[in-house]
N, CA, C and O of each residue as an XYZ file, in Angstrom:
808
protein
N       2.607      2.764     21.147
C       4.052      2.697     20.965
C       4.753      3.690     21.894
O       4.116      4.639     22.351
N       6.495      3.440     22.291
C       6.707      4.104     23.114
C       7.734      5.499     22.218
O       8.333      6.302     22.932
N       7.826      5.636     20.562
C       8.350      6.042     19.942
C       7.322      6.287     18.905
O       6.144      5.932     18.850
N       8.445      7.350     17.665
C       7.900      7.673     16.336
C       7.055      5.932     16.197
O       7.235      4.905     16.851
N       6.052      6.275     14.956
C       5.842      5.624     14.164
C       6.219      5.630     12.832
O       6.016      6.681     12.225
N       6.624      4.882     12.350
C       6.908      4.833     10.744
C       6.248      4.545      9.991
O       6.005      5.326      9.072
N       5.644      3.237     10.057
C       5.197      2.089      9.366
C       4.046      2.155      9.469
O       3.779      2.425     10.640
N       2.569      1.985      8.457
C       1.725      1.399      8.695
C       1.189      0.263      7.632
O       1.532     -0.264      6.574
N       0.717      0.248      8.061
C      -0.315     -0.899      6.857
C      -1.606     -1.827      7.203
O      -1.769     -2.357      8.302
N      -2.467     -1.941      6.142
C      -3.955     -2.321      6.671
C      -4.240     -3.946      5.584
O      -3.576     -4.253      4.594
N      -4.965     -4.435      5.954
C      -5.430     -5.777      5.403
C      -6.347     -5.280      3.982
O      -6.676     -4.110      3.789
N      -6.585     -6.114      3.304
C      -7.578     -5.589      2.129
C      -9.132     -5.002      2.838
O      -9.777     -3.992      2.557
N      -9.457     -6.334      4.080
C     -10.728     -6.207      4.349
C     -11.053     -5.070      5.232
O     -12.224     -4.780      5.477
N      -9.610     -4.129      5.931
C     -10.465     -3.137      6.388
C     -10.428     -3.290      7.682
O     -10.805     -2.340      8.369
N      -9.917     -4.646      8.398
C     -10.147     -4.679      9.703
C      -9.377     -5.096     10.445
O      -9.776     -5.507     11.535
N      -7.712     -5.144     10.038
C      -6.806     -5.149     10.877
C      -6.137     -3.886     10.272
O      -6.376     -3.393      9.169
N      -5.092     -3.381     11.376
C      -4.104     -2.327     10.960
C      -2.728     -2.657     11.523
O      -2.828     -3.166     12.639
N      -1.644     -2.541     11.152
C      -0.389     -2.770     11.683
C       0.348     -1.571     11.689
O       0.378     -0.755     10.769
N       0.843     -1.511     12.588
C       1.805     -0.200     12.914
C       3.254     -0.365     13.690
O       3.423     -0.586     14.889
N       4.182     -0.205     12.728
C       5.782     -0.748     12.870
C       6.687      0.685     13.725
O       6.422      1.769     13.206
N       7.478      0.736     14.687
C       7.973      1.972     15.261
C       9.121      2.053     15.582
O       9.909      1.150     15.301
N       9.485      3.133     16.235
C      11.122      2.948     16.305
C      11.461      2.331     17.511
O      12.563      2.117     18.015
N      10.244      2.063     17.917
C      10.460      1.001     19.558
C      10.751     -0.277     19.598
O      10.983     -1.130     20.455
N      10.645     -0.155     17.910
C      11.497     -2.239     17.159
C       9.939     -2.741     17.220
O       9.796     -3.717     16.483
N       8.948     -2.427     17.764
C       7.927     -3.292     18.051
C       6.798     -3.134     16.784
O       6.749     -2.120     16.089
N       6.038     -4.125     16.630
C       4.567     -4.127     15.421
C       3.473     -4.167     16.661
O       3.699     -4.600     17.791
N       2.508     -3.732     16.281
C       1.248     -3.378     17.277
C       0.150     -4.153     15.531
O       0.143     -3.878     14.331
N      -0.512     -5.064     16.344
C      -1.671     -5.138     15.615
C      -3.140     -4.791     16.202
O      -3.428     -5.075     17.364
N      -3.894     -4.265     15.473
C      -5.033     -3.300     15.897
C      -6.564     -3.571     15.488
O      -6.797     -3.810     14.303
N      -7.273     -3.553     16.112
C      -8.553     -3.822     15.431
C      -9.170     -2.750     14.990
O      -9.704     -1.978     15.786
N      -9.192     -2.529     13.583
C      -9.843     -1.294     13.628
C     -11.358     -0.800     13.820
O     -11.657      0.347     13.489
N     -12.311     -1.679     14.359
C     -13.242     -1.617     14.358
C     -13.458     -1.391     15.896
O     -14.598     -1.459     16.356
N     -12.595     -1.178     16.536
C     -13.166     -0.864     18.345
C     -11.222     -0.199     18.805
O     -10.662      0.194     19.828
N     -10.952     -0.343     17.819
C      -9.280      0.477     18.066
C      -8.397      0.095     19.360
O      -7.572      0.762     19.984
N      -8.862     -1.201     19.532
C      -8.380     -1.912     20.650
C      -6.884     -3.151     19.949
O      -6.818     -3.910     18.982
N      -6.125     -2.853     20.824
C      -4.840     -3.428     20.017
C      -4.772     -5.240     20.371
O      -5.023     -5.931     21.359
N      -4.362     -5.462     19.177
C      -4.843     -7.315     19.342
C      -3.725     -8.389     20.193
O      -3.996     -9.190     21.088
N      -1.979     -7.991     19.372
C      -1.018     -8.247     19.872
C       0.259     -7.735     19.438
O       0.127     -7.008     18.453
N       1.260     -7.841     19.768
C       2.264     -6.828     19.451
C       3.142     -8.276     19.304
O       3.101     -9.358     19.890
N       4.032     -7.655     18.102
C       5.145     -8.537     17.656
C       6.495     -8.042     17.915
O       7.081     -7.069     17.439
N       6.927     -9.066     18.915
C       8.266     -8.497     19.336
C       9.530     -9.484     18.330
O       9.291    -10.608     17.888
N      10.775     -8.777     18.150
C      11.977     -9.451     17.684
C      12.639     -8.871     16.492
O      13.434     -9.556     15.847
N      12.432     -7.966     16.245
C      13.605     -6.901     15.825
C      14.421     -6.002     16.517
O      14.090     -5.486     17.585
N      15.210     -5.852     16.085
C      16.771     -5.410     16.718
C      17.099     -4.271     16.600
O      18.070     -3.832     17.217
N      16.125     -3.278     15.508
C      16.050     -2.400     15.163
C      14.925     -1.413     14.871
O      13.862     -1.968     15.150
N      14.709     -0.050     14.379
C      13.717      0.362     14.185
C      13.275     -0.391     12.945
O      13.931     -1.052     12.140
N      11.619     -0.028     13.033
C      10.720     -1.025     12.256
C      10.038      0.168     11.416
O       9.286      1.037     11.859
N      10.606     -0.051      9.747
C      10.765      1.015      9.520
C       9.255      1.344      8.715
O       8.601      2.384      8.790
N       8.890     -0.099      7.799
C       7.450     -0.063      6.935
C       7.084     -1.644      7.584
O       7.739     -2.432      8.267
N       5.624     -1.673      6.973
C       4.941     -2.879      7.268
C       4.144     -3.460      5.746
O       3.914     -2.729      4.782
N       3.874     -4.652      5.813
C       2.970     -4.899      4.245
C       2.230     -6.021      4.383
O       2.670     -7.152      4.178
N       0.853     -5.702      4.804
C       0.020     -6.944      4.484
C       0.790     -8.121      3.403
O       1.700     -7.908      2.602
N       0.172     -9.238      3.659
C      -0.118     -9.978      1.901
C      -1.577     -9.916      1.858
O      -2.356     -9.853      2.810
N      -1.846     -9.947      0.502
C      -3.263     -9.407     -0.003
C      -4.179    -10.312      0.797
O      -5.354     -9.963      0.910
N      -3.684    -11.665      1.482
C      -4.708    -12.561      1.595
C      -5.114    -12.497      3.430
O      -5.754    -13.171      4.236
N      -4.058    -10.898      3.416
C      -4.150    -11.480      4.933
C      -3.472    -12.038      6.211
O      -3.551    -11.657      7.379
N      -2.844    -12.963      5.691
C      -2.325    -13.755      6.774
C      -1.143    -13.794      7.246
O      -0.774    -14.454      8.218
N      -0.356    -12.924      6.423
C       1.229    -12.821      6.673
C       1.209    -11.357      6.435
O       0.511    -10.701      5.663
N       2.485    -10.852      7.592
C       2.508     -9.353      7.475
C       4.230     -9.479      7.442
O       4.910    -10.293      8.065
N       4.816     -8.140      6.280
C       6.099     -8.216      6.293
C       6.653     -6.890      6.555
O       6.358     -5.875      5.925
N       7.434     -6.962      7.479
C       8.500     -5.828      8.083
C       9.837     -6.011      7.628
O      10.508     -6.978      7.265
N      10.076     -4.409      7.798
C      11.504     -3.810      7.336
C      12.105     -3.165      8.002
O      11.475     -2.172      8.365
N      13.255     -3.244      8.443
C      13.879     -2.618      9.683
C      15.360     -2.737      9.274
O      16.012     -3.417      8.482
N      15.648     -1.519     10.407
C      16.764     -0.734     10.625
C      17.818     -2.021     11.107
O      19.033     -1.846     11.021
N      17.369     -3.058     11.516
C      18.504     -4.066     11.811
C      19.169     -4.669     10.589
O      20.094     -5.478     10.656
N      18.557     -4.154      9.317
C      19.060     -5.067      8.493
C      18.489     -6.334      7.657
O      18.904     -6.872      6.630
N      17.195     -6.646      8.631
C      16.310     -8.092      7.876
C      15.062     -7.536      7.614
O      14.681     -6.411      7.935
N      14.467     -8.374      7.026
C      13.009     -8.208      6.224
C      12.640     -9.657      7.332
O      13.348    -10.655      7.475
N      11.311     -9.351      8.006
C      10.807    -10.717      8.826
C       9.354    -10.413      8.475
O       8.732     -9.360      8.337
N       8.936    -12.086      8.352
C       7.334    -12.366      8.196
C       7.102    -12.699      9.488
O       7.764    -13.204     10.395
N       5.723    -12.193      9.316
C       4.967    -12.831     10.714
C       3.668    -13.244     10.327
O       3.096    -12.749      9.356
N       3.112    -14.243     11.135
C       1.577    -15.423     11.069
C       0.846    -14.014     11.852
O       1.076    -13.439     12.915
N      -0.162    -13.794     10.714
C      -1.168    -12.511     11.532
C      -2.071    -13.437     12.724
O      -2.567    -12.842     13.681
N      -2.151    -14.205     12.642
C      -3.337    -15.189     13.370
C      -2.819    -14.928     14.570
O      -3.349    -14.100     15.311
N      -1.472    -15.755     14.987
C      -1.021    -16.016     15.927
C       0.037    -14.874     16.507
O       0.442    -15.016     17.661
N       0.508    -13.693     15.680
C       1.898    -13.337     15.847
C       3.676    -13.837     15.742
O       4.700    -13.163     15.849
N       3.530    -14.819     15.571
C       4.484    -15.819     15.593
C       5.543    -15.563     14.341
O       5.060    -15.855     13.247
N       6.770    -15.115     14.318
C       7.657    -14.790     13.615
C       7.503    -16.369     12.380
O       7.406    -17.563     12.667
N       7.534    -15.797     11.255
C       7.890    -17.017     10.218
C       8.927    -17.048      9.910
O       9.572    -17.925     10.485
N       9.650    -16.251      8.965
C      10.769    -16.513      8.788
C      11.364    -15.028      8.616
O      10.729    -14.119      8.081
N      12.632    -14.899      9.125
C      13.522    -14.002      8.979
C      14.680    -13.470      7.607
O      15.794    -13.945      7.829
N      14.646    -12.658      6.353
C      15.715    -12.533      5.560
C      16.718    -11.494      5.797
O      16.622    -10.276      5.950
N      18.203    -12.714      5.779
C      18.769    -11.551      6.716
C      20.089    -11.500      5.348
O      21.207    -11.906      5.664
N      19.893    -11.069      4.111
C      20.590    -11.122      3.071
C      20.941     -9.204      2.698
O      21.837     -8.683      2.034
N      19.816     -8.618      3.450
C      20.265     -7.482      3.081
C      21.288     -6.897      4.180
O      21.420     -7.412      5.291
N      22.033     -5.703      3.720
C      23.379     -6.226      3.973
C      23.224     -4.083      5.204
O      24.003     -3.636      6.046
N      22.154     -3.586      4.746
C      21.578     -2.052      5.672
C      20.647     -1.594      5.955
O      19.804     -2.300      5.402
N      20.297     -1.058      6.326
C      18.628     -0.847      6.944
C      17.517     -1.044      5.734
O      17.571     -0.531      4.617
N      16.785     -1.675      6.108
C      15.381     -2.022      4.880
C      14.906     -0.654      5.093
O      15.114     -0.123      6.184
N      14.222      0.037      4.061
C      13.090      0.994      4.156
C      11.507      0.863      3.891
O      10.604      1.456      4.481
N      11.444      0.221      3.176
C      10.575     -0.004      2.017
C      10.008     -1.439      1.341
O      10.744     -2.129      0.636
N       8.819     -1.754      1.594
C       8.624     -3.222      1.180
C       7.292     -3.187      0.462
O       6.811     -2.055      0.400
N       6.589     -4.140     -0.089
C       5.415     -4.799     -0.651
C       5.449     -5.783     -1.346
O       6.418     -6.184     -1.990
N       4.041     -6.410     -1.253
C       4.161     -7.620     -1.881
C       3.560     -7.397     -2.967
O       2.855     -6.388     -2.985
N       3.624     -8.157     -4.089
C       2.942     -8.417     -5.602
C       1.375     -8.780     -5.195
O       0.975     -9.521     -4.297
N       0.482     -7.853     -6.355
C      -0.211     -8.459     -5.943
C      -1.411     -9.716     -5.880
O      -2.573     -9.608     -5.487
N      -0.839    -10.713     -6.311
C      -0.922    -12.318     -6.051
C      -0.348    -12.812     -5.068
O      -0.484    -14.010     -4.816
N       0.631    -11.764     -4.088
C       1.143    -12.462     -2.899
C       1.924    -12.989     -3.088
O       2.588    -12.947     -2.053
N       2.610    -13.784     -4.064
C       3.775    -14.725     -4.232
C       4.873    -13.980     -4.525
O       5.728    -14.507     -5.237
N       5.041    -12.865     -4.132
C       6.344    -12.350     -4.451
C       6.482    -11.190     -3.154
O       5.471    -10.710     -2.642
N       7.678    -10.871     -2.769
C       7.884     -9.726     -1.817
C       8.986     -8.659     -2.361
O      10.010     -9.022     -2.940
N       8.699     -7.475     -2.140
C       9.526     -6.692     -2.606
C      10.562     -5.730     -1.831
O       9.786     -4.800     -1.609
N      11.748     -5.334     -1.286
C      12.047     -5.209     -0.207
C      13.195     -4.065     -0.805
O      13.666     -4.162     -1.938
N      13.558     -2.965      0.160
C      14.501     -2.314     -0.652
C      15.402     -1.425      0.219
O      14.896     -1.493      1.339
N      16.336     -0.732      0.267
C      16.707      0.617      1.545
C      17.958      0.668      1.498
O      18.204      0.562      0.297
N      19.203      0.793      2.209
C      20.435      1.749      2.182
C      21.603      0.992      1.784
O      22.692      1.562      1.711
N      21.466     -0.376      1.489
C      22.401     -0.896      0.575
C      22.165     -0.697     -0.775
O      22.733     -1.506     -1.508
N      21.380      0.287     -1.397
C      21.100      0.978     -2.939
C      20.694     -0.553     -3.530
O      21.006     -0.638     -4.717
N      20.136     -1.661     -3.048
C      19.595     -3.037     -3.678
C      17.883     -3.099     -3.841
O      17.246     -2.613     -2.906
N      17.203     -3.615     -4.866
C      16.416     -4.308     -4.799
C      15.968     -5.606     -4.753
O      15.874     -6.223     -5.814
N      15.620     -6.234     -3.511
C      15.315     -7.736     -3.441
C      14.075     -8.057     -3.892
O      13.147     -7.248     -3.920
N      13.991     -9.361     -4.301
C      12.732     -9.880     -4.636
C      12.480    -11.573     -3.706
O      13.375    -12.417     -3.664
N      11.706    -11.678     -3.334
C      11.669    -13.160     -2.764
C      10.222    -13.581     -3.105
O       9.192    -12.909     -3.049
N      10.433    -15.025     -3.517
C       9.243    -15.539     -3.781
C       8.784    -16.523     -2.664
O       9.369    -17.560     -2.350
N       7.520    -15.974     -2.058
C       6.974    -16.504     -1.211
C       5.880    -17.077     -1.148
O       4.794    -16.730     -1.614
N       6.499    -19.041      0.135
C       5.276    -19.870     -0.530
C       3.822    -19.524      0.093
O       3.627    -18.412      0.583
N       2.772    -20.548      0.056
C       1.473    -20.104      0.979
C       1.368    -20.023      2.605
O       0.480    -19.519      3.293
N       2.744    -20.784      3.048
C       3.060    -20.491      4.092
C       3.580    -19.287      4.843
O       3.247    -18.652      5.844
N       4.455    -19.247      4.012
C       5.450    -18.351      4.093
C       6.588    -18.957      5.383
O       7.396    -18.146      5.837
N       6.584    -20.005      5.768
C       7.644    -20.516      6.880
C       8.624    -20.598      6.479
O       8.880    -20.675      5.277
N       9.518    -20.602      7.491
C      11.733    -20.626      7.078
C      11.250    -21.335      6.477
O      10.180    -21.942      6.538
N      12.627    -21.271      5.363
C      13.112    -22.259      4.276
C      12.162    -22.679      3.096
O      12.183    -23.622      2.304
N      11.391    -21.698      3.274
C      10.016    -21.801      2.036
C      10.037    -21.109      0.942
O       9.750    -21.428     -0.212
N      10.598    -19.601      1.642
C      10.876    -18.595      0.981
C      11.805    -18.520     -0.186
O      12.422    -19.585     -0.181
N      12.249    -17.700     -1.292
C      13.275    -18.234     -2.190
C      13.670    -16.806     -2.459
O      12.688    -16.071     -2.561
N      15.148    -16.044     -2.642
C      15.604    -14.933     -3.154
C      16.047    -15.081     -4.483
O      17.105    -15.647     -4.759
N      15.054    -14.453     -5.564
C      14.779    -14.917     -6.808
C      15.730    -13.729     -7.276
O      16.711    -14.153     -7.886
N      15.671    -12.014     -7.107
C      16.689    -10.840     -7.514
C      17.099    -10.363     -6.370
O      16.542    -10.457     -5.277
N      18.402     -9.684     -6.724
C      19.078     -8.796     -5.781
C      19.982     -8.082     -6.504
O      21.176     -8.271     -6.736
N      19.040     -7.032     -6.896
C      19.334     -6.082     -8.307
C      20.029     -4.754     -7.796
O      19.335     -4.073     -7.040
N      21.094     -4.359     -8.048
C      21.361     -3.199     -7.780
C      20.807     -1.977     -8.264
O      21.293     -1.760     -9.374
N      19.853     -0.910     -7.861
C      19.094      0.015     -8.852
C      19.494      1.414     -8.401
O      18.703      2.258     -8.822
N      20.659      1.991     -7.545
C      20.648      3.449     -7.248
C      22.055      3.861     -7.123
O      22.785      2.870     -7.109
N      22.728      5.034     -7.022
C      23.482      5.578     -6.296
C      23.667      5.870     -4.524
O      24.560      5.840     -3.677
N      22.378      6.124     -4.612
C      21.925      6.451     -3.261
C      20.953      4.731     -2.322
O      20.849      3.511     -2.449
N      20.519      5.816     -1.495
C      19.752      4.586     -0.617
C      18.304      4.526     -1.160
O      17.826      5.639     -1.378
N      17.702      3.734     -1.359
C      16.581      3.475     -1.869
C      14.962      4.159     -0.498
O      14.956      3.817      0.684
N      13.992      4.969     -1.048
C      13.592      5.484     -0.049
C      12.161      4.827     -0.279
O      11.406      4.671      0.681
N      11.844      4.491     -1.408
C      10.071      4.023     -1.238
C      10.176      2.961     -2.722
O      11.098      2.903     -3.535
N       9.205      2.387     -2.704
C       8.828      1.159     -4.204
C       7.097      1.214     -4.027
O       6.445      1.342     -2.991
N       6.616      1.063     -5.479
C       5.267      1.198     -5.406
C       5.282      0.322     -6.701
O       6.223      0.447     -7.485
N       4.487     -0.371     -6.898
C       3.627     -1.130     -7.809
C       2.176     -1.287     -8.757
O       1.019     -1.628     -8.512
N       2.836     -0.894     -9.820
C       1.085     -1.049    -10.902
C       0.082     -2.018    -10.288
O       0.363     -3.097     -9.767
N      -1.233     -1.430    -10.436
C      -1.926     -2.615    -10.052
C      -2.091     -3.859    -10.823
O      -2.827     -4.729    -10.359
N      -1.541     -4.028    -11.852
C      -1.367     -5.453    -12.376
C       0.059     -5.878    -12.011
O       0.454     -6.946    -12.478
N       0.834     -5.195    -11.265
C       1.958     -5.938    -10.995
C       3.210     -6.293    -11.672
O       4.125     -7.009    -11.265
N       3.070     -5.598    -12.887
C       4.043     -5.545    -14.137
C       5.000     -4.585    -13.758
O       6.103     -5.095    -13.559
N       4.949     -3.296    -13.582
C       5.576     -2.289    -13.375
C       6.440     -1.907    -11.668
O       5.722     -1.474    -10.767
N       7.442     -2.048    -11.493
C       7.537     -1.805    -10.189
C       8.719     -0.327     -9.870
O       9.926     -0.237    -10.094
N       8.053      0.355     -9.464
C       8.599      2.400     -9.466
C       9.757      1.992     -8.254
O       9.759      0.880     -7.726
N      10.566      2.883     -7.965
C      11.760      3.154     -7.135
C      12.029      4.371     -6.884
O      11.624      5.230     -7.667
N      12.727      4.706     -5.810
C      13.015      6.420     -5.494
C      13.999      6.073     -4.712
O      14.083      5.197     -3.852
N      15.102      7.244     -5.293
C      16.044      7.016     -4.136
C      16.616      8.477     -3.566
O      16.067      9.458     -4.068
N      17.673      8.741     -2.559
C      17.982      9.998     -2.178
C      19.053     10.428     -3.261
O      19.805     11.362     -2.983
N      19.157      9.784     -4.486
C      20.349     10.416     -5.152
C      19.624     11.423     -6.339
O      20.094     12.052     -7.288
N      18.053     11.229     -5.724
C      17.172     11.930     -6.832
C      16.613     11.345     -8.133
O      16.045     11.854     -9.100
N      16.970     10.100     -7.818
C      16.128      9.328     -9.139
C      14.803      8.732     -8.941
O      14.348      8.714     -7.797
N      14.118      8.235     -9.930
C      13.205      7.458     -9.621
C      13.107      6.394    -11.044
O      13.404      6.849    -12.148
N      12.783      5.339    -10.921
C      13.430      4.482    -12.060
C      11.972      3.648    -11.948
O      11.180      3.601    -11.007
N      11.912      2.836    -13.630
C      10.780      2.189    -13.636
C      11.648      0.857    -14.268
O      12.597      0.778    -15.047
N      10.662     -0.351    -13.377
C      11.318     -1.344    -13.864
C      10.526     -2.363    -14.393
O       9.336     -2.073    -14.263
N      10.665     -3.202    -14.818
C       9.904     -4.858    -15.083
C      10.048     -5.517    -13.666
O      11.006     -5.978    -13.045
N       8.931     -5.399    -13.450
C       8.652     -6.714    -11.599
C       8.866     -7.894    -11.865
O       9.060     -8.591    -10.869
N       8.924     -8.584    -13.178
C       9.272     -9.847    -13.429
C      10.534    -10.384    -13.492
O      10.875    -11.498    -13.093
N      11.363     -9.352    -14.129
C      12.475     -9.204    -14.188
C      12.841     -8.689    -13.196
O      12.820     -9.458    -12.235
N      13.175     -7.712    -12.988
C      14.019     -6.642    -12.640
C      14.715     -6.129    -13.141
O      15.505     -5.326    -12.643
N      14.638     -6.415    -14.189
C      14.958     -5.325    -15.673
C      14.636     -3.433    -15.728
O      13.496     -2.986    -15.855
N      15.382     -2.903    -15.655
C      15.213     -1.073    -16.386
C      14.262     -1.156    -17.334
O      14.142     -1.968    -18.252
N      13.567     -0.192    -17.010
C      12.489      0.192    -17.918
C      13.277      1.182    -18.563
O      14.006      0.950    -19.528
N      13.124      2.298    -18.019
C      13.665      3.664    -17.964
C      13.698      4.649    -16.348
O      13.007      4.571    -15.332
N      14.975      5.639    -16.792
C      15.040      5.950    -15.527
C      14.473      7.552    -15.946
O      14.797      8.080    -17.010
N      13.685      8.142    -15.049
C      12.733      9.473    -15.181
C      13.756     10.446    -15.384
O      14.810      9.983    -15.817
N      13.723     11.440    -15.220
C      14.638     12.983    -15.518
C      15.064     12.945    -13.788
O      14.354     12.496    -12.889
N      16.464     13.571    -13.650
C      16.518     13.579    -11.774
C      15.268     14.784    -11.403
O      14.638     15.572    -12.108
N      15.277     14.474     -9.910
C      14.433     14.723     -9.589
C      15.004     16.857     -8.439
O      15.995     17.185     -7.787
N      14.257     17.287     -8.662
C      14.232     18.634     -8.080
C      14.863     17.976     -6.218
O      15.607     18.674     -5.528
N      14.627     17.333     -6.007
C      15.219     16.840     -4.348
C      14.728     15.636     -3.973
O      13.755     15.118     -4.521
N      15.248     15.222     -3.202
C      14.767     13.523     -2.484
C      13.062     13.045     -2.801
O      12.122     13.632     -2.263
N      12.912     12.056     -3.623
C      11.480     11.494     -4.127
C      10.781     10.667     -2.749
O      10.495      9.476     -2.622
N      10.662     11.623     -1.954
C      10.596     10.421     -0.751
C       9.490      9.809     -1.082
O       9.731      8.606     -0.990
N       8.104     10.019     -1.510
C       7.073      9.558     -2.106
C       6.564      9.084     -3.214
O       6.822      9.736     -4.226
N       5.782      7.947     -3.354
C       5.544      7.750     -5.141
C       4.353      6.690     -5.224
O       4.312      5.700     -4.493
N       3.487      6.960     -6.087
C       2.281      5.843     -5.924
C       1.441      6.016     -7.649
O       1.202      7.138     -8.094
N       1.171      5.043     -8.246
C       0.430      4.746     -9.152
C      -0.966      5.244     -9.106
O      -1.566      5.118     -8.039
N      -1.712      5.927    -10.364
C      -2.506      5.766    -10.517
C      -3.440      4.477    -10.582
O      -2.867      3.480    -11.022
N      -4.898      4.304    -10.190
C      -5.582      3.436    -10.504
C      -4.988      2.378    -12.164
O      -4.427      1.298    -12.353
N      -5.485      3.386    -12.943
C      -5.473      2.684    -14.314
C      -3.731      2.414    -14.521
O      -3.527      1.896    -15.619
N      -2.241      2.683    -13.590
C      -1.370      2.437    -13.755
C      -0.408      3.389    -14.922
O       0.747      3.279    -15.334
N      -1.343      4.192    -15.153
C      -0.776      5.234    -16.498
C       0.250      6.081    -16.296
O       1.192      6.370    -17.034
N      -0.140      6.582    -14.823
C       0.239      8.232    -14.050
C       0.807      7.643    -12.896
O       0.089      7.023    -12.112
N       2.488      7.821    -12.640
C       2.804      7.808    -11.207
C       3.174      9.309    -10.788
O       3.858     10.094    -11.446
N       2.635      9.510     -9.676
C       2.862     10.622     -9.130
C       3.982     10.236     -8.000
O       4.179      9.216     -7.340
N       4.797     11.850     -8.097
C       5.870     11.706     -7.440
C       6.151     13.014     -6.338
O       6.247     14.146     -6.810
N       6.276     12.798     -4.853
C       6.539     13.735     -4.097
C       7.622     13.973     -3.385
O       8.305     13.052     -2.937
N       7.891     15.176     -3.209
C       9.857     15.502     -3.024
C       9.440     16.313     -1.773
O       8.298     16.701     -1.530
N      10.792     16.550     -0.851
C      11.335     16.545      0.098
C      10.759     18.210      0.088
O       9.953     18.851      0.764
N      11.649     18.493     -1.064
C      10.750     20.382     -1.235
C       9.380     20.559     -1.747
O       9.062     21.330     -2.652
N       8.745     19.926     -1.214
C       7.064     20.328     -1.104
C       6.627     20.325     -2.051
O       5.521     20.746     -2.387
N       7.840     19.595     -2.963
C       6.539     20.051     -4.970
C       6.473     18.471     -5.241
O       7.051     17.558     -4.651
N       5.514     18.438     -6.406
C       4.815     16.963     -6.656
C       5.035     16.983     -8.104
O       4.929     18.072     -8.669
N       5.375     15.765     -8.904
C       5.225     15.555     -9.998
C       4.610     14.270    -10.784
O       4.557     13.270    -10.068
N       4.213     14.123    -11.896
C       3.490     13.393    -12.462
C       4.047     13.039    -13.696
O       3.443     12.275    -14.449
């Protein structure tokens, strides 16, 4: 890349890697000889996260232009573009059964889109577009059964929701400074949470 990196993300199996930058560009990588496969051009903006789908074959970016775009890992080939969010994406993942995408960043929104096995234009469907912050939304992480979906934003919250819904769970105590970090335990019990001032909570 000719800039920061932001973004990464890896396949289940271990042997692709994607890496999204502020050069707008995706680099796909082999990680087994670290030789780069092809680069996905057509964002307008910095490329801010990246997200396998579990199966592989579709990779989804979030960028500073404003859209969430899929791409065909095979070929590189842009699938389809969502251009509903309305400020820079930060933050994405998919469910994990793949049929759902999760997308989030400085319009304080959470999107949800349900995505088919293709994933090609006009396949896709925007099922929520939940408002969840004061602030801009900075990361989303997911239980591993997919029930639970965490949020962090810069206004110092971090909120737990229903992934089915998008329903409030509950929203945590504010947070000591910006949650820029947050990830589930295995068993889904314990999310740990990391702030801007170097302290971690659980």
């Amino acid at each position: 890349h000719k800039d920061a990196i932001y973004g990464l993300g890896i396949t289940a199996d271990g042997k692709t890697l994607a890496t999204g930058s502020y050069d707008q560009k995706i680099i796909l990588w082999d990680t087994a000889s670290g030789a780069p496969l092809r680069t996905l051009s057509g964002h307008n903006g910095a490329v801010v996260d990246v997200a396998f789908r579990p199966d592989g074959k579709v990779l989804a970016s979030a960028s500073a232009d404003r859209t969430v775009k899929l791409w065909d890992v095979a070929t590189g080939n842009r699938l389809d573009t969502r251009s509903e969010p309305t400020k820079e994406q930060q933050t994405l993942l998919f469910s994990p059964d793949g049929s759902k995408l999760y997308a989030a960043g400085a319009d304080n929104r959470v999107r949800v889109w349900k995505i088919s096995p293709t994933a090609i234009e006009g396949s896709n469907t925007l099922l929520f577009s939940q408002f969840a912050a004061e602030g801009s939304i900075l990361r989303l992480a997911l239980s591993k059964d997919g029930n639970v979906l965490a949020t962090t934003a810069d206004d110092k919250t971090v909120k737990l929701w229903d992934a089915q819904k998008l329903e409030l769970i509950r929203a945590l105590e504010p947070q000591s400074d910006w949650p820029a970090a947050v990830a589930f335990a295995l068993d889904s019990k314990i999310l740990a949470v990391g702030r801007i001032d170097g302290t971690i909570g659980f």
